[in-house]
C-alpha positions in Angstrom: 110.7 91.9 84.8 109.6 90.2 82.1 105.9 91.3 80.7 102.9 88.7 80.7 101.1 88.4 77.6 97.9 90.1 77.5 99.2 92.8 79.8 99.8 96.5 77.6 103.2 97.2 76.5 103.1 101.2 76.9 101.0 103.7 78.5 99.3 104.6 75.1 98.5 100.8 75.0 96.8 101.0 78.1 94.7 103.5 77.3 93.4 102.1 74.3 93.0 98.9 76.1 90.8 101.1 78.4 89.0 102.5 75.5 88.3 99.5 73.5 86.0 98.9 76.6 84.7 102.7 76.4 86.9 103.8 79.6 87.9 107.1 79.2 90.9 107.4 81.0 93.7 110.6 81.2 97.7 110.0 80.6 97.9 110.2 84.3 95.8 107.5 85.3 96.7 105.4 82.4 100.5 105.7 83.8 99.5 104.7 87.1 97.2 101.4 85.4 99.9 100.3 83.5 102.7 100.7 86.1 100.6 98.7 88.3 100.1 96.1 85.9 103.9 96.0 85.1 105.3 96.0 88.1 103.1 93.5 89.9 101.9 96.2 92.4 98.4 96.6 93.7 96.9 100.1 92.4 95.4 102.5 95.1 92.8 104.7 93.6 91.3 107.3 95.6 88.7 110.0 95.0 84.8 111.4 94.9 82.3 108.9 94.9 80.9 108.5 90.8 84.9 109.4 89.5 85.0 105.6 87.7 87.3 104.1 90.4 85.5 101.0 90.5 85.0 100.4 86.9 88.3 100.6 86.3 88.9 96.6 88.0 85.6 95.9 85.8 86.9 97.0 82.7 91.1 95.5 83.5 89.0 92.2 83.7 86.8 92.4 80.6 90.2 93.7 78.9 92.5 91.2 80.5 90.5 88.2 80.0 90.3 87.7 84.0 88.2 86.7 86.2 86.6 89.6 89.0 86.7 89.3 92.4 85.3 91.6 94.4 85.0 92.4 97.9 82.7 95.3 99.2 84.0 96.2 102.0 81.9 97.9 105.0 82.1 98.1 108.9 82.8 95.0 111.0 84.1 93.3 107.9 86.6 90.9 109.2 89.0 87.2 107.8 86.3 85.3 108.3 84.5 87.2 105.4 87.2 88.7 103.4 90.0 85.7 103.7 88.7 82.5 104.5 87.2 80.3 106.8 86.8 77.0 108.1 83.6 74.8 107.3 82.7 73.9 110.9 79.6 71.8 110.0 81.5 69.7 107.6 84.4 69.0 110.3 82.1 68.4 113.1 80.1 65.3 110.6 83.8 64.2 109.8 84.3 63.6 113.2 81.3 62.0 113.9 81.7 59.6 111.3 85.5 59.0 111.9 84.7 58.3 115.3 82.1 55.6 114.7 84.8 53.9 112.6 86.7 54.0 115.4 89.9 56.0 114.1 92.7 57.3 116.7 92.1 60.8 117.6 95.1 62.0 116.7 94.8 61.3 113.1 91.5 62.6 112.9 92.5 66.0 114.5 95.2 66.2 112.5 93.2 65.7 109.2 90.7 68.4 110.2 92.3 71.7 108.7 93.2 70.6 106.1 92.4 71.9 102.4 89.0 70.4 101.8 87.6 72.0 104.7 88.9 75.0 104.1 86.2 78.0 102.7 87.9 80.7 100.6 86.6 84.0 100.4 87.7 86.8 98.1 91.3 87.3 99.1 91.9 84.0 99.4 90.3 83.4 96.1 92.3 85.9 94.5 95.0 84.2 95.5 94.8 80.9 94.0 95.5 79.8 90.6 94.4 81.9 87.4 94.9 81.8 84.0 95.3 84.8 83.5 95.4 86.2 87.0 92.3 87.7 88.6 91.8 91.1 89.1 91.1 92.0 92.4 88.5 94.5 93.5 89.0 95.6 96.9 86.2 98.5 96.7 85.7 101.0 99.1 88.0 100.2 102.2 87.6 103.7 103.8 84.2 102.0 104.9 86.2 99.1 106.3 87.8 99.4 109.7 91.7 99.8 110.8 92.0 96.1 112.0 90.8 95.0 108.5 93.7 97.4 106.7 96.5 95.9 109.0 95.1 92.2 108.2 95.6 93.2 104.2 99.1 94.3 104.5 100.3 90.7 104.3 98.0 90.0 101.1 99.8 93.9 99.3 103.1 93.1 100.2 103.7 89.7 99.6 100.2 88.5 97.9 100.1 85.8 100.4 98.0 84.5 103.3 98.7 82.9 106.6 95.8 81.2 107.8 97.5 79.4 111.8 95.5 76.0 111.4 97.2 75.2 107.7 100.2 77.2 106.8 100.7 79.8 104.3 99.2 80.4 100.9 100.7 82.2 98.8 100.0 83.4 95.0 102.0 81.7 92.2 101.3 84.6 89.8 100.0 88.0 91.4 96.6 89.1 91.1 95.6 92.4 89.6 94.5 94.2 93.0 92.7 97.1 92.7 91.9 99.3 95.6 89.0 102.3 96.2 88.4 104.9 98.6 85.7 107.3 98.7 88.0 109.2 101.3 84.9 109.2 103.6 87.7 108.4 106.6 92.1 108.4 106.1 93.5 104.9 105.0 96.5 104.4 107.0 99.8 105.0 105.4 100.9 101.3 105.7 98.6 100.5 103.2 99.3 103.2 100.5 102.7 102.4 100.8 102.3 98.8 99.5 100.6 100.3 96.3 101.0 103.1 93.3 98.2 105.4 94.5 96.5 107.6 92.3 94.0 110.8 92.8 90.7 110.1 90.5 89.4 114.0 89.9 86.3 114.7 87.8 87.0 114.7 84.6 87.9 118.1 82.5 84.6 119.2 80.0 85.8 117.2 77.1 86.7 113.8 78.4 82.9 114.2 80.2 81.8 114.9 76.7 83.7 111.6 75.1 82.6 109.9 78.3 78.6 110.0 77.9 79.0 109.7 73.9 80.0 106.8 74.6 78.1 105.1 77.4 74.7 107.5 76.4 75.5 107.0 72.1 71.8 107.7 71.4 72.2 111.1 72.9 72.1 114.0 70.0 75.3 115.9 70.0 73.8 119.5 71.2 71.5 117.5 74.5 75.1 115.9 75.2 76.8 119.1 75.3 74.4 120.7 77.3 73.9 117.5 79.8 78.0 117.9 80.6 78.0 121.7 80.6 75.0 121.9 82.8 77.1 119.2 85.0 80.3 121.2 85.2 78.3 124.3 86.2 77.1 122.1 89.4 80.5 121.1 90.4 81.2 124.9 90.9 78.7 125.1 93.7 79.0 124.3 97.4 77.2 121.3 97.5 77.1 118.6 100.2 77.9 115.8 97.2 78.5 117.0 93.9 77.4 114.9 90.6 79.8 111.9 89.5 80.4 110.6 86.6 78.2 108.1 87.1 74.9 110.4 87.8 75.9 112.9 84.3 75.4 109.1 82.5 72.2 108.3 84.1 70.6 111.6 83.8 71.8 111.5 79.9 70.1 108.2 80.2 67.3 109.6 81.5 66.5 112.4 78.9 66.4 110.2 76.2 63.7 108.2 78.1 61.9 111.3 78.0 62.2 112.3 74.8 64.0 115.3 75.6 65.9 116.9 72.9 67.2 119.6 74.6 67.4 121.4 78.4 64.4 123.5 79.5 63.6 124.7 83.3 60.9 122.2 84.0 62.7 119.4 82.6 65.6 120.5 84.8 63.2 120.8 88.1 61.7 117.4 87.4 65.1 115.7 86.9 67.2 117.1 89.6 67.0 114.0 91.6 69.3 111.9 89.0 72.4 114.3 89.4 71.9 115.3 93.3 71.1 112.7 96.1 70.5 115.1 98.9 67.4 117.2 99.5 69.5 119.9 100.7 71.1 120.2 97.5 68.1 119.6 95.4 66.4 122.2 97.1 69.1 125.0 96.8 69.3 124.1 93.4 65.5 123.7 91.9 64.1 126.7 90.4 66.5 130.3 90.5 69.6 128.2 90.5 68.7 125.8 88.0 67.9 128.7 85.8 70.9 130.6 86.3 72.7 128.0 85.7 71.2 126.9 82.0 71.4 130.8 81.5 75.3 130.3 81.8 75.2 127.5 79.7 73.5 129.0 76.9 76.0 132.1 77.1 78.8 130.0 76.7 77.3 128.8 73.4 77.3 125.3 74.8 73.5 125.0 74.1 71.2 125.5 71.2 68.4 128.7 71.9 66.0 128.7 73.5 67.2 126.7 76.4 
């Protein structure tokens, strides 16, 4: 197969394509990125909510040059929203005004479903002509339901659609389709098998650290190292949603906002709510725990004294 320009030529390409755009990414999931790119295969990333799954079709399409399309998928999602759909109101004044001309039935009916009236939504979209191709986010489809996976397995194997009134459309060049799962429910296997799927972890201390240097570069060295060591102590505990990624940059965020310039108990009581989003785990956390915690910290040498 011969490789599209713009795409990376080697796995070490793609990961400095990644990090031009400050994505950190490991040699695992840079392998799966660019086997998806080079082999035309829709990527299947699955893991804990905050891992960076998402950004991943953000960044492809700031790094690719492409065009993002996303679809959020929830509960009761359906073609109609995620394909296409037919613009009823436009068809019904075509008749109208084809009838007062006086034109044969027969013609008008058959002139109906065609392209002009047709409305595309994200797939469909997606599928259409790109320069370069468009990178498609299909985010979350644990949230979706089963119907919805079955009706995608057309668009993952084939990167086509067959809509009964029209024909079928399919993709001159393939989109870049990127799929998430929060793993809140089992995708079916018919669907991972039409992709290169790929476990998103938390990241490992120092690509947490290179992570928030970059996306938090205001941050003092020592407050960063504390902010991911703190954050790596949390994901020990038995908590009903661990911290993300995406909650270790907003909380760095948010000690800069106030001024802090390094970890202290109250400051850790008042800004609990940034790394944990349930009261149940804000609540075994705030006060002995939180201290405990910054104590281990501090006795790793991962924080200047006092903390």
């Amino acid at each position: 197969m011969t490789r599209q320009p713009g795409k990376p030529a080697s796995i070490e390409n793609t990961r400095s394509l990644l990090l031009a755009h400050d994505y950190v990414a490991d040699r695992p999931l840079a392998t799966a990125v660019f086997l998806a790119l080079a082999l035309e295969r829709p990527l299947f990333l699955e893991g804990e909510p905050g891992t960076g799954k998402t950004q991943i079709a953000k960044v492809l399409a700031l790094a690719l040059g492409a065009e993002l399309i996303r679809l959020q998928c929830y509960e009761g999602l359906d073609a109609s929203l995620a394909a296409y759909e037919w613009n009823y109101a436009r068809q019904m004044l075509e008749i109208r005004l084809r009838e007062t001309a006086r034109e044969p039935r027969e013609q008008i009916a058959s002139d109906l479903f065609s392209e002009r009236f047709l409305i595309a939504r994200p797939l469909l979209r997606a599928l259409q002509p790109h320069d370069p191709p468009a990178v498609l986010l299909i985010d979350e489809i644990d949230r979706a339901d089963e119907p919805f996976e079955a009706y995608l397995l057309e668009v993952l194997s084939d990167f086509q659609i067959t809509i009964p009134e029209f024909g079928t459309i399919a993709a001159e060049r393939p989109p870049v389709v990127i799929i998430t799962s929060n793993r809140t429910r089992e995708v079916h296997d018919a669907v991972k098998r039409r992709c290169i799927y790929h476990w998103v972890d938390y990241p490992d201390a120092e690509r947490e650290l290179e992570i928030l240097r970059r996306h938090v570069p205001q941050a003092r060295a020592a407050l960063s190292r504390q902010v991911v060591a703190f954050v790596q102590q949390l994901r020990t505990l038995d908590l009903y949603k661990l911290p993300g990624l995406s909650e270790t940059i907003e909380w760095g965020r948010a000690l800069i906002a106030l001024d802090a310039q390094t970890l202290d108990p109250q400051t850790l009581d008042d800004t609990l709510g940034l790394l944990l989003k349930y009261q149940d785990d804000i609540g075994r956390v705030r006060g002995t725990q939180a201290r405990r915690l910054l104590e281990t910290v501090c006795a790793t040498g991962e924080a200047p004294r006092p903390c």
